[in-house]
N, C-alpha and C positions, 0 to 999 in steps of 0.2 A: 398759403395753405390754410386751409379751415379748422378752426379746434376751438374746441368750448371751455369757458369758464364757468365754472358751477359756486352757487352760493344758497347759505341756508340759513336762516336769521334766528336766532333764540327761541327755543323751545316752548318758552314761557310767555312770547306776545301772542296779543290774538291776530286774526287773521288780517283786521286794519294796520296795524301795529307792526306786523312782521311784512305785508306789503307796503309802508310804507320805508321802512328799512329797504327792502328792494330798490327801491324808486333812487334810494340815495344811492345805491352801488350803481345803479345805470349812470344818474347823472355824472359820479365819477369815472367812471371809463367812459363816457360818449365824451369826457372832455378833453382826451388823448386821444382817442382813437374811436371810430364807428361802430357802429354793432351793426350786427347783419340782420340780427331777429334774437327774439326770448321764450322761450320754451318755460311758464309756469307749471308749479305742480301742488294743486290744491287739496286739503284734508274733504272734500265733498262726499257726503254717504248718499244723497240723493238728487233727482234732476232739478229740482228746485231752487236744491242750496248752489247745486254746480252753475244753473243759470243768473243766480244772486251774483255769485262772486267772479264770473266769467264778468256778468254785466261791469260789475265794477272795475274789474281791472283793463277790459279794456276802454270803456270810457275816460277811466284817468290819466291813461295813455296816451286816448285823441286828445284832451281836454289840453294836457302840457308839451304835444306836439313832438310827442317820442311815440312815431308814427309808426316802428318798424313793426315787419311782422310776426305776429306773437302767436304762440297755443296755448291752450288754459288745460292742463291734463287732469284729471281726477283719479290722481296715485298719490296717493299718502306720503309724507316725508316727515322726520320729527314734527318741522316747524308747520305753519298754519299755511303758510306759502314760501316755497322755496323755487330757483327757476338757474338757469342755464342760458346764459349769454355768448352766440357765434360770432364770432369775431374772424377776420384773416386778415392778419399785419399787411401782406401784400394788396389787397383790393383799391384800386381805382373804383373812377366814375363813379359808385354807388349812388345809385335811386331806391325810394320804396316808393312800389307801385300799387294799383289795383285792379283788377277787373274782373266782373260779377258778384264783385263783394269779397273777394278770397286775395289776400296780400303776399305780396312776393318782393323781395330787394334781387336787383339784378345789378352786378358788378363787373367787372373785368379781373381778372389775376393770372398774374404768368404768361400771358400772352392770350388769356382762354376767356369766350362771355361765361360768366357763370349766373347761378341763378340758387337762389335759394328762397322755398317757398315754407310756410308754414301756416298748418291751423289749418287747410282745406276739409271743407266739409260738408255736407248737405241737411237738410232740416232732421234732427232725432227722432221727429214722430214719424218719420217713413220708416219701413222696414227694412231691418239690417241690407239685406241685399241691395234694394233701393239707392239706400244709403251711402254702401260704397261703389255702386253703378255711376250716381250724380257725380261723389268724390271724383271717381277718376275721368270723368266726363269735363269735370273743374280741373283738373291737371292737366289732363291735354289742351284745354282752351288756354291756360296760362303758358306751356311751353310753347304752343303754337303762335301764341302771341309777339312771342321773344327768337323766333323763327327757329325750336330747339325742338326734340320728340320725345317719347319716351325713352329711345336707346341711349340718350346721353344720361340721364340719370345714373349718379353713383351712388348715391344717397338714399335712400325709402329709409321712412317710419312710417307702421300700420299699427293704430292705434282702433282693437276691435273693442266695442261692449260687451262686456260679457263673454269674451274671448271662449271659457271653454263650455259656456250653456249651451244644450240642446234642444232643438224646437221642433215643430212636425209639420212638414209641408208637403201642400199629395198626398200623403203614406208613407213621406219619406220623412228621417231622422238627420237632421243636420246638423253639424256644431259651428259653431258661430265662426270657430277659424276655418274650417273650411268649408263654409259661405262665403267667406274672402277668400279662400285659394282661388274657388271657381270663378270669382268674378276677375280677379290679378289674373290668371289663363286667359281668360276670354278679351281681357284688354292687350296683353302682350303679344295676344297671337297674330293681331293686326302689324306684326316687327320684327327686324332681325337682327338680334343681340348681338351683333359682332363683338364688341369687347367683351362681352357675357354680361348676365344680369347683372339690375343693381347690388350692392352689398344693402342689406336692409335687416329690418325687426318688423316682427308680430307680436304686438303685445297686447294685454288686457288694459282696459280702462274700467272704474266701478262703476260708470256712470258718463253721461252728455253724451255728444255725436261719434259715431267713429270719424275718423280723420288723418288725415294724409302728411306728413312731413317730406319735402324732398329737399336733396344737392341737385343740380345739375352741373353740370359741365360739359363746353361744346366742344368736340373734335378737334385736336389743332397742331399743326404739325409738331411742335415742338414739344407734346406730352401723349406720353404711351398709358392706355388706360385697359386694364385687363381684370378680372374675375380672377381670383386665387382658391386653391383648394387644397385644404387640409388632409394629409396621405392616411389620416386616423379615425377621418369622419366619412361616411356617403358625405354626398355631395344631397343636398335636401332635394333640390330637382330629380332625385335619380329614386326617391326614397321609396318602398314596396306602400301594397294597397294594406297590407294591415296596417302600419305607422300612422293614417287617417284616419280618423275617429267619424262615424257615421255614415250617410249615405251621400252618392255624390248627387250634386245637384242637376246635372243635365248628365246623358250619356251613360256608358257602360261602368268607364273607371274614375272613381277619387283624382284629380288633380293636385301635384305636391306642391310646396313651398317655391317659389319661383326665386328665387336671389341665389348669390353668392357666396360661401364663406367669407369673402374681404373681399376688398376690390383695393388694388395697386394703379397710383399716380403717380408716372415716373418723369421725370424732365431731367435734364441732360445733364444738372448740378447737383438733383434730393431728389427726394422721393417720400410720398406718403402712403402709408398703408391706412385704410379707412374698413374695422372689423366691424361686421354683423352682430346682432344680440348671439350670441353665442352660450353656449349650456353645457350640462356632464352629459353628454353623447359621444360616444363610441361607434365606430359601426354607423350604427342607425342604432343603434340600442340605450336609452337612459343609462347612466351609473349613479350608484351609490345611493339606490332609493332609500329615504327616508333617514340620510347624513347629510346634512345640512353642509357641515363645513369641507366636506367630503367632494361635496360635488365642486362647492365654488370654487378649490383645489384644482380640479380635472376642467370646470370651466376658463378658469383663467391659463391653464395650461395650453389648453385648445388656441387658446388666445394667441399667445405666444409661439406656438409651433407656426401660426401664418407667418410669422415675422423671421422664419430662419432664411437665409442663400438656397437654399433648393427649393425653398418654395416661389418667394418673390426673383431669384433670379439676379439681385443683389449682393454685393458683398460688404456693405458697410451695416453697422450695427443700428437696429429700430429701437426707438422709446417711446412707451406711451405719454401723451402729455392731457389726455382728457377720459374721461369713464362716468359713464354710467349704471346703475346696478339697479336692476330689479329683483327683490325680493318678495316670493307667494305671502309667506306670515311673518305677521309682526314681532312676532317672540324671536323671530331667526334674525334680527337686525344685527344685534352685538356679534354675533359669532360668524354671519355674511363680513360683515364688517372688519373686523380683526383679520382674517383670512386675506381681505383687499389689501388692508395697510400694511399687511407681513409681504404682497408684493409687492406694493406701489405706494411707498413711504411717500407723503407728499404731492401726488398726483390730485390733481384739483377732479373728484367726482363728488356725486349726486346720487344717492341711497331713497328709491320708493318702493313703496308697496303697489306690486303688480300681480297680476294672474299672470302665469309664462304657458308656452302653449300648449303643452301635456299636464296631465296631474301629477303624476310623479316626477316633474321639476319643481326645485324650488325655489331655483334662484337665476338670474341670465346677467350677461355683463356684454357692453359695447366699449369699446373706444376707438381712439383715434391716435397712429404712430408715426414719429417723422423721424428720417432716418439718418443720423447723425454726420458730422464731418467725418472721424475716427473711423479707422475698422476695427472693430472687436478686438 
């Protein structure tokens, strides 16, 4: 099963300094164990710096033959670069692959091909829409390649530019995430979810290409893969035309969020639950605008409610074992912060600065559960 290691190198190196710190924690765990891919998270305010330091780290990558595949994100973390390492104890075979330029590791585990790609993207000077038309035109040419489709995907990261800016197109007002709903619609609609969407995020990026993160995993008898949903949230798919900010891009109505609250992988001995960027949403309705610790309370609650027996349909007890956090401003860190570790003493995450996809959010949280020997 798939779960991340997050590491964040002293505050006080500069960005050579603190990636080259990285470098040493990779070469120590590649010396036990594979890495699947590495998810960096660069201090970049502009395209220039984020192409500087994109360039650099992956050239030194290829250069010492630590080839897997990476994403360079431009969300702020204390340190100058901080980054997230996939790993699954279980993986056979592992390859890193490539084709059209966009890298992917393809494995086996638990009886299932898997595939995990990272960093797809298309050139930053096209237009957003463009831009994630190409992306997911790069996604399908990779799963198609590994004979897999969209529906196996469990996994999405949408990584938008500019996530909640508005631009004018026709006469029409768009926002930059839902210029990516309409184009995620328009690709999905060529399929049919049977296990239901991926579990996925939308998130802000300050700057470089938007870009695509996926899990896959293929069909297989021996693993039951299902879409879970929170009895306290809509279901984003189902969400009214006010909840969309702007106009829609083709057609009468806005297109919503396409993914799952979580997505449950079940095999006949464990099971892992795999949650969505999740937020203080209620209903369909934000809470706690403008409480910071308030929300991250009700978010990580949300969290947690995926992981109960009536939801998942299990009776043994879930633990997170990995987290991500994104937080809107930088002043909110210590008190996002504190709030995580008052529930997840010890859970290895990863703290950036992100745009989340309303404005009155301020903070979002992902991770990843596996679901213990014990029952409760």
């Amino acid at each position: 099963m798939i779960h991340r290691l997050a590491y964040s190198p002293s505050a006080s190196l500069s960005f050579h300094e603190a990636f080259a710190d990285c470098l040493q924690q990779i070469d120590r765990l590649t010396a036990v164990k594979p890495i699947l891919g590495i998810v960096f998270f660069v201090n970049a305010n502009t395209m220039a710096d984020y192409h500087t330091e994109a360039a650099s780290i992956l050239s030194t990558m290829d250069q010492s033959e630590r080839r897997m595949p990476a994403n360079i994100l431009a969300q702020p973390n204390t340190a100058a670069v901080s980054m997230e390492m996939w790993i699954d104890e279980e993986a056979k075979d592992l390859k890193y692959l490539e084709t059209d330029g966009q890298r992917y590791t393809r494995y086996t585990t638990r009886g299932s091909q898997a595939l995990l790609a990272l960093g797809l993207h298309a050139s930053p000077e096209l237009p957003l829409q463009s831009q994630a038309e190409a992306t997911f035109q790069h996604l399908y040419n990779v799963l198609e390649q590994e004979g897999l489709t969209l529906t196996d995907i469990v996994r999405q990261w949408n990584y938008v530019p500019e996530i909640l800016a508005l631009q004018i197109h026709e006469g029409k007002t768009l926002q930059h995430y839902q210029v990516f709903n309409e184009v995620r619609k328009a690709c999905y609609a060529k399929h049919t979810f049977r296990h239901g969407y991926p579990a996925a995020t939308g998130i802000g990026v300050k700057t470089g290409p938007f870009s695509i993160d996926v899990l896959a995993l293929a069909s297989h008898a021996a693993v039951d893969k299902k879409g879970l949903s929170n009895p306290n949230q809509q279901n984003a798919y189902q969400y009214d035309q006010q909840q969309l900010i702007g106009d829609a891009l083709c057609g009468q109505q806005k297109n919503p969020p396409l993914f799952e609250r979580a997505k449950l992988l079940a095999w006949e001995d464990t099971a892992q639950v795999i949650v969505s960027g999740t937020a203080s949403i209620l209903g369909q309705e934000t809470v706690g605008q403008g409480d910071v610790s308030h929300q991250t309370e009700v978010a990580i609650q949300n969290m947690l409610d995926l992981l109960a027996p009536a939801v998942t349909g299990r009776q043994k007890h879930f633990e997170f074992n990995g987290l991500r956090v994104y937080i809107k401003q930088k002043k909110d860190y210590k008190a996002v912060k504190d709030v995580c570790q008052r529930f997840f003493p010890g859970i290895p995450t990863v703290y950036v600065q992100a745009d989340v996809c309303r404005d009155n959010l301020l903070m979002e949280i992902e991770g990843e559960a596996v679901e213990l020997n014990e029952a409760p």
